[in-house]
C-alpha positions in Angstrom: -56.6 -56.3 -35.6 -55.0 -54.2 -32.8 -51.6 -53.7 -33.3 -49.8 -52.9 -29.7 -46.6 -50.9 -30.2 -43.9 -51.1 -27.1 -42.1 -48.0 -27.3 -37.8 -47.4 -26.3 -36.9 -49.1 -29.9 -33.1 -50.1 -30.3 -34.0 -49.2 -33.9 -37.0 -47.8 -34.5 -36.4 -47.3 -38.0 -35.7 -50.7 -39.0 -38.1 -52.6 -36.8 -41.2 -49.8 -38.3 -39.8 -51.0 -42.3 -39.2 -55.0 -41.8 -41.4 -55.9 -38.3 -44.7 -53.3 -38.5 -44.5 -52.6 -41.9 -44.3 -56.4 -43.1 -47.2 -56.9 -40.5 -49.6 -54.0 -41.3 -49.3 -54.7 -45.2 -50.4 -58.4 -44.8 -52.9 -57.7 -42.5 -54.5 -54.9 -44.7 -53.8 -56.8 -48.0 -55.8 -59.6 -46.8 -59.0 -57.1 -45.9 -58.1 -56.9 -42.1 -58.0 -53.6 -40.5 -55.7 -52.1 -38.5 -55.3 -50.2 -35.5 -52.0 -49.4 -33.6 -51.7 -48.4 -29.8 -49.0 -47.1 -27.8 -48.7 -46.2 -24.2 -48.1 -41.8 -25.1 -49.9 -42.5 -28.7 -46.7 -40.5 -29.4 -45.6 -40.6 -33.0 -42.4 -43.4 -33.9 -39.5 -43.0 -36.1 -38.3 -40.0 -37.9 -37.6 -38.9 -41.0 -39.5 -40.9 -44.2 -40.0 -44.0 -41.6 -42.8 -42.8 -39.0 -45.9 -44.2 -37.6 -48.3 -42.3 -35.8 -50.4 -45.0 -33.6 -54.5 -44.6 -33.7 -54.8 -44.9 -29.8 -53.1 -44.7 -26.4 -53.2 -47.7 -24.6 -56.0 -46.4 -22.3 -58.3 -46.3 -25.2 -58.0 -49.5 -26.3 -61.4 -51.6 -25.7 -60.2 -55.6 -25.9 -63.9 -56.3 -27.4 -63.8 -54.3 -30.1 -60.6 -56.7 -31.6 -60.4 -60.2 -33.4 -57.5 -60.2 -32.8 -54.2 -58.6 -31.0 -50.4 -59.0 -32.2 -47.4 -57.5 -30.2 -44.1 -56.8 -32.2 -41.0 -57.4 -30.8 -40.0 -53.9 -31.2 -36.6 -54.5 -30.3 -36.9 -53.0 -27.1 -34.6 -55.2 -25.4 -36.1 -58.2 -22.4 -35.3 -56.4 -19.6 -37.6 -52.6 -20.6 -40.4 -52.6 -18.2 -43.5 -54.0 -19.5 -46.6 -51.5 -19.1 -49.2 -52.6 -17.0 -51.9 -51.7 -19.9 -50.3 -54.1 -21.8 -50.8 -57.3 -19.8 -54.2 -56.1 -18.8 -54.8 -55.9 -22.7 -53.3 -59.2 -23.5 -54.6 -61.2 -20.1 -58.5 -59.7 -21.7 -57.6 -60.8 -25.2 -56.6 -64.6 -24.1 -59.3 -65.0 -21.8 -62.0 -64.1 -24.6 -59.9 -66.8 -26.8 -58.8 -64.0 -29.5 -55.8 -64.7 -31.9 -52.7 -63.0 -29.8 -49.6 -63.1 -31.8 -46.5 -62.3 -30.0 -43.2 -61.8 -31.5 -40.1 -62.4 -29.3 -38.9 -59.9 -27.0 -42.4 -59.2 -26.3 -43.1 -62.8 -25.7 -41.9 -61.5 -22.1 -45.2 -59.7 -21.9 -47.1 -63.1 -22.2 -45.0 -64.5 -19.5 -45.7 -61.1 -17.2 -49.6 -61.7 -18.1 -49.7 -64.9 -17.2 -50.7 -67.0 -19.6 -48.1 -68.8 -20.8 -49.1 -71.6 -18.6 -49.5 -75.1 -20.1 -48.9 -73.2 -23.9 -46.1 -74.0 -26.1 -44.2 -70.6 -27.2 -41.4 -69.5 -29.4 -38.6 -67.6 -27.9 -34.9 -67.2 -28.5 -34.0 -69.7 -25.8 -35.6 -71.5 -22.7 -36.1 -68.9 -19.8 -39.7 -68.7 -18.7 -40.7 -71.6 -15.6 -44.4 -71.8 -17.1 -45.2 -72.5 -20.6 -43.6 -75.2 -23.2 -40.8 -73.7 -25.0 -40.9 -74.8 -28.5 -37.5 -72.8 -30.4 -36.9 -70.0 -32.3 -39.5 -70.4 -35.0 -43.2 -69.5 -35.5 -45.6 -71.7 -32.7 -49.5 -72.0 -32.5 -51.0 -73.3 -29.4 -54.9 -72.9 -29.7 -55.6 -68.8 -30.3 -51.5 -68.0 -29.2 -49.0 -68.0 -32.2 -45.6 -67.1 -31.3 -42.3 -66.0 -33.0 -39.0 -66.6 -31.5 -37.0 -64.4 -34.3 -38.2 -61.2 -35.3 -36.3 -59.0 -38.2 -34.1 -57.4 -35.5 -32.8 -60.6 -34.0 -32.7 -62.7 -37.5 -30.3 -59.8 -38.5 -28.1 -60.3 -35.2 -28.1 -64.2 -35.4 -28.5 -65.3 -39.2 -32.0 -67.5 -38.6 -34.6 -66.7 -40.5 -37.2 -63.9 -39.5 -40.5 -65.1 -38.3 -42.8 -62.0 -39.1 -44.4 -62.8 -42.7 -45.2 -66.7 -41.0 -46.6 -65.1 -37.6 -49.2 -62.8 -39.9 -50.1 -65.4 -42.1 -50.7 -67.8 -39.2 -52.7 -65.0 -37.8 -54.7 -64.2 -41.3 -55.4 -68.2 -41.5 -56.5 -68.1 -37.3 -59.0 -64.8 -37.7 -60.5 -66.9 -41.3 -61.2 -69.7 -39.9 -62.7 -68.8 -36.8 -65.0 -66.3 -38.7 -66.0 -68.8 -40.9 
């Protein structure tokens, strides 16, 4: 599994304990490997809480994946999405792999294109394309949404979506390998 990391984190910290974290141990814990990307490969967080991502995004080879899952990150809806990013993501729907998106980057989706005719979680109605579908965990063929990560469940009270996104992911990459 390729695990794309957005950098400019309101709170790096947090989001690398309750969003990554949660993600990478479920993944790993049910035999999946892992492999983070960032645009600068730079290393996140400080202190006891860091994560050093395997790649840059330039590295990454879509093919070599069963799968792709964005965080949120809590980088806010209105940071810049990178160009490598929806290059990444458009490659990864096309060749009908599992891409898990939780919500701020659900905006990458929509900037890739391919939110078209899909039902999606998000915090609220705001893309054109796509169905919107709320604010909890969504699966529409190979794309499996969250519209509450740990971040925004903290600001808002409803209930974080990460440990439902992975497992819908685990169940995805099982049953299509098997």
């Amino acid at each position: 599994m390729l695990l794309l990391l957005r950098e400019g984190s309101h709170d790096v910290e947090f989001i690398l304990t309750r969003e990554v974290g949660v993600m990478i141990k479920m993944l790993e814990a049910a035999g999946l490997a892992v492999t983070s990307a960032s645009a600068s490969g730079r290393t996140m967080g400080r202190h006891t809480v860091k994560l050093k991502p395997d790649l840059k995004l330039a590295e990454v080879r879509v093919a070599d994946y069963s799968g792709i899952i964005l965080p949120s990150m809590a980088v806010g809806l209105t940071v810049p999405v990178q160009p490598k990013i929806t290059e990444i993501v458009r490659k990864a729907v096309a060749g009908d792999s599992v891409v898990a998106v939780q919500h701020g980057s659900v905006v990458v989706l929509q900037r890739a294109g391919v939110l078209k005719k899909k039902k999606y979680a998000f915090e609220r109605r705001v893309f054109s394309e796509g169905v919107y579908a709320g604010t909890g965990v969504v699966r529409d063929g190979n794309l499996i949404t969250s519209g509450t990560c740990p971040y925004l469940a903290r600001e808002t009270g409803r209930p974080d979506g990460t440990a439902e996104l992975i497992r819908l992911v685990i169940e995805s990459i099982f049953r299509a390998d098997g």
